[in-house]
C-alpha positions in Angstrom: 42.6 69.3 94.0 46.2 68.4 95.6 46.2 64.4 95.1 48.4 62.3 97.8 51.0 61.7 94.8 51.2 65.2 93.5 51.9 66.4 97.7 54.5 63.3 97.8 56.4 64.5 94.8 56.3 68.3 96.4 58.0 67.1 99.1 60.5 64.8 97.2 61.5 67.8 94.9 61.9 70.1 98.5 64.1 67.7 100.1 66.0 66.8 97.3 66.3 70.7 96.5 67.6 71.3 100.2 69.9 68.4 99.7 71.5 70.0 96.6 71.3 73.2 98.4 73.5 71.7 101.3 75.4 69.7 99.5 76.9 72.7 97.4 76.9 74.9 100.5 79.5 72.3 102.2 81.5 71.7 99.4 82.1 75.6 98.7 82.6 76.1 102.6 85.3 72.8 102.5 86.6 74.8 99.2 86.9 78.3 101.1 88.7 76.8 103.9 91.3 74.8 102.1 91.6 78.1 99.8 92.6 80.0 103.2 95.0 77.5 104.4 96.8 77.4 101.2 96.9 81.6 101.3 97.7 81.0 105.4 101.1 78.9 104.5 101.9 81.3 101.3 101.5 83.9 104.1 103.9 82.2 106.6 106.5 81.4 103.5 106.4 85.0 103.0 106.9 85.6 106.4 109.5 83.5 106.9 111.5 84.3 102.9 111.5 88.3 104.8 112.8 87.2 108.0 116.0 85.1 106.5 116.3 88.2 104.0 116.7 89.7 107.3 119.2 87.9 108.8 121.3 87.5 105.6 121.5 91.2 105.0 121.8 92.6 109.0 123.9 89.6 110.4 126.0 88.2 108.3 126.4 91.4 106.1 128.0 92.9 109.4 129.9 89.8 109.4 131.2 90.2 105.7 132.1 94.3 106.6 133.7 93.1 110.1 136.2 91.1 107.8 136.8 93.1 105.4 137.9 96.2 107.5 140.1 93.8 109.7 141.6 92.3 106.1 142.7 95.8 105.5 144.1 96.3 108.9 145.5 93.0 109.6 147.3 94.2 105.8 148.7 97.4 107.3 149.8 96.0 110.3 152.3 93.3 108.5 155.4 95.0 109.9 153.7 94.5 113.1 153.0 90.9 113.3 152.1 90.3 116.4 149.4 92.7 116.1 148.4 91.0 112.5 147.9 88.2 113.8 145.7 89.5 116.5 143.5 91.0 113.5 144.0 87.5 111.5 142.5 85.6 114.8 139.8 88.2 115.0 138.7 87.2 111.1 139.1 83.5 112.0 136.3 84.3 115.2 134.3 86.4 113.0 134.6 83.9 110.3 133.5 80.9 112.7 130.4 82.8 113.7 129.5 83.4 110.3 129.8 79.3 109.7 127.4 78.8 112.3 125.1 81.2 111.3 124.7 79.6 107.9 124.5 76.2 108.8 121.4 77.8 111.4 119.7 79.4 108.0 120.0 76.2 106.3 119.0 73.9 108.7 115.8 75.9 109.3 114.6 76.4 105.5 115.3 72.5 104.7 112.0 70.8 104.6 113.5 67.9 105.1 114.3 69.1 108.9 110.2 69.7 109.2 109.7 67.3 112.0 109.9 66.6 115.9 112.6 64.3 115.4 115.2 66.7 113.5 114.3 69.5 115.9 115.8 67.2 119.0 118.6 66.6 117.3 119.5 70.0 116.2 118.9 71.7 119.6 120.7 68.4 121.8 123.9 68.9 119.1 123.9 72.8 119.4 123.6 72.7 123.4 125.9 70.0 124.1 128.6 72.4 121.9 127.5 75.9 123.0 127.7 74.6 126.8 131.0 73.0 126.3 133.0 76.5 125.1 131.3 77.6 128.0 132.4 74.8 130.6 129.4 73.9 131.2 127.9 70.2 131.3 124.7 69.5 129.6 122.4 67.0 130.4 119.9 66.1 127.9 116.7 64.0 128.9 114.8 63.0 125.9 112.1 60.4 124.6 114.0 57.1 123.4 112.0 57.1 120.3 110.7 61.0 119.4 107.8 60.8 117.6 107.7 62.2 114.3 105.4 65.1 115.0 105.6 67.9 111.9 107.3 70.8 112.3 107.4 73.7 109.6 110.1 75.7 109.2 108.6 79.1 110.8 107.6 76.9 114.0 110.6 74.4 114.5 112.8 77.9 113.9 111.3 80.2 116.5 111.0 77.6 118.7 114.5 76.8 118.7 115.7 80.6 119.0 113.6 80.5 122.2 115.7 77.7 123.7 118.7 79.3 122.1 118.0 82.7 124.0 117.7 80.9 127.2 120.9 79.4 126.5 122.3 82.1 125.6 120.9 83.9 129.0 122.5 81.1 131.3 126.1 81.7 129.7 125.7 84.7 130.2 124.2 85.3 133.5 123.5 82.2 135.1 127.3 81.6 136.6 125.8 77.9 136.5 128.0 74.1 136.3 125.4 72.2 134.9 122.3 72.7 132.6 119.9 70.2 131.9 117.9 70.0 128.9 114.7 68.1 128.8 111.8 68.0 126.2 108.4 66.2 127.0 105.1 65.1 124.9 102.1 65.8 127.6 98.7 66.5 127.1 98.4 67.1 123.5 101.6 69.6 124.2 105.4 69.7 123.5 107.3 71.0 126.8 111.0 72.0 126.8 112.1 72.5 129.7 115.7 74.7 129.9 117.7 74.4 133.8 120.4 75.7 135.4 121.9 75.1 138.8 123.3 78.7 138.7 122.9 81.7 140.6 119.4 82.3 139.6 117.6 86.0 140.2 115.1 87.7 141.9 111.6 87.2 139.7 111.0 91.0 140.4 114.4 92.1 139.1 114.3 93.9 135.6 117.9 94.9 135.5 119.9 94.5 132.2 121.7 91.9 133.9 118.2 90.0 134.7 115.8 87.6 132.2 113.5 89.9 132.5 115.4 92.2 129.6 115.4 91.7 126.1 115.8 87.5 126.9 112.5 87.2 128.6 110.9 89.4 126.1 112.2 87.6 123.0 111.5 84.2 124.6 107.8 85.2 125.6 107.2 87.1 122.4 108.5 84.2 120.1 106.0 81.7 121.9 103.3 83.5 122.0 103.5 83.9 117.6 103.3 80.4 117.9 100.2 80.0 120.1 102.4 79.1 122.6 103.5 79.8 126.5 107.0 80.9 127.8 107.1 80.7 131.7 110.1 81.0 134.1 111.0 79.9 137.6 113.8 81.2 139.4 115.4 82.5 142.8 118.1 83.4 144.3 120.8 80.8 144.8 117.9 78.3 143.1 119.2 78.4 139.6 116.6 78.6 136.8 113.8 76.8 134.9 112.4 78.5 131.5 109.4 76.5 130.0 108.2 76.8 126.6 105.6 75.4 125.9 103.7 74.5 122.2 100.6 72.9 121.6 100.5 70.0 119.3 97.7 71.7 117.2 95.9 68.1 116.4 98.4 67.3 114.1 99.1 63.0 114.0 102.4 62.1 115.8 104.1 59.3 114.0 106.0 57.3 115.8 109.3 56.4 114.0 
């Protein structure tokens, strides 16, 4: 015969055996997830270690061959010196552009540039000179104090190439005076918002000459890796606005 202290202790030893039972099925779950992040960010390092392998070996080894060949010619040409010093400003151009391109590598592996903060300050600094060799003005409208948000490398990077490609876009295209350059925290989402008082485009038009070419497809493909949103507004005579848009993920902002 079950006694009221025997059908007690049954109970006891079930709940205490479901509580060990949940207990150990939480902490392998909480040990399963933080295993997945850890092999997520190996995966993005990985990720991001191929793409600068990339870009050291295709840009700036065509930069290296571009001045070797015009060291040889600028050599052959030293009884013509007018023309060697055509090929001498060409290897101080290519040179430059090399510079720039290694300053951009190492400014996007530091980790100490993985935050809101250094982000602003690298795309402001880069517009306000890019825009000037072009003669255009730049306007930059940002937060007084920019929170310290984080930023890894992968995501601080492609975001920036974004706004660099719709930079790049308006010197090219955009025939504009001004550009204004404005970033925004709204909603749990960074905004940067890229304008030009140019010439802007027809949204149907998918010439080469248009952002709907390679631009609009690297902007829009670079966001969406991020879990972000690229859109554009434009017309003719209207000039042009390209939002990018990237969600905060959760992540604390700290303001400085």
């Amino acid at each position: 015969m079950i006694t009221l202290s025997t059908w007690l202790l049954g109970v006891l030893l079930v709940l205490t055996v479901g509580a060990l039972v949940t207990t150990v099925r939480y902490v392998t779950k909480r040990k399963m997830e933080a295993r997945l992040e850890i092999l997520e960010r190996q995966r993005a390092l990985e990720r991001e270690r191929a793409r600068i392998a990339r870009d050291l070996h295709d840009d700036l080894g065509a930069s290296l061959t571009r001045i070797a060949l015009l060291s040889e010619l600028a050599k052959a040409d030293l009884r013509q010196p007018e023309l060697a010093r055509t090929h001498l400003d060409q290897i101080f151009n290519t040179v430059s552009g090399l510079t720039r391109e290694l300053n951009e590598i190492v400014w996007a592996v530091s980790p100490a540039n993985d935050d809101l903060e250094h982000f602003s300050d690298h795309i402001c600094k880069f517009a306000q000179d890019y825009l000037s060799l072009a003669g255009i003005r730049c306007r930059l409208d940002f937060p007084e104090s920019v929170p310290a948000y984080p930023m890894p490398s992968p995501e601080r990077h492609s975001l920036f190439l974004a706004a660099k490609e719709a930079l790049h876009n308006i010197v090219k295209h955009a025939e504009a005076g001004q550009v204004w350059i404005r970033l925004k925290l709204e909603s749990g989402v960074l905004l940067l918002l890229v304008e030009d008082d140019g010439k802007g485009c027809d949204r149907d038009a998918t010439g080469a000459g248009s952002l709907d070419g390679n631009g609009h497809f690297n902007m829009q493909k670079r966001m969406e890796q991020l879990g972000g949103r690229f859109a554009r507004q434009t017309s003719p005579g209207n000039g042009t606005i390209v939002r990018l848009e990237l969600p905060l993920r959760n992540h604390e902002l700290r303001t400085g």
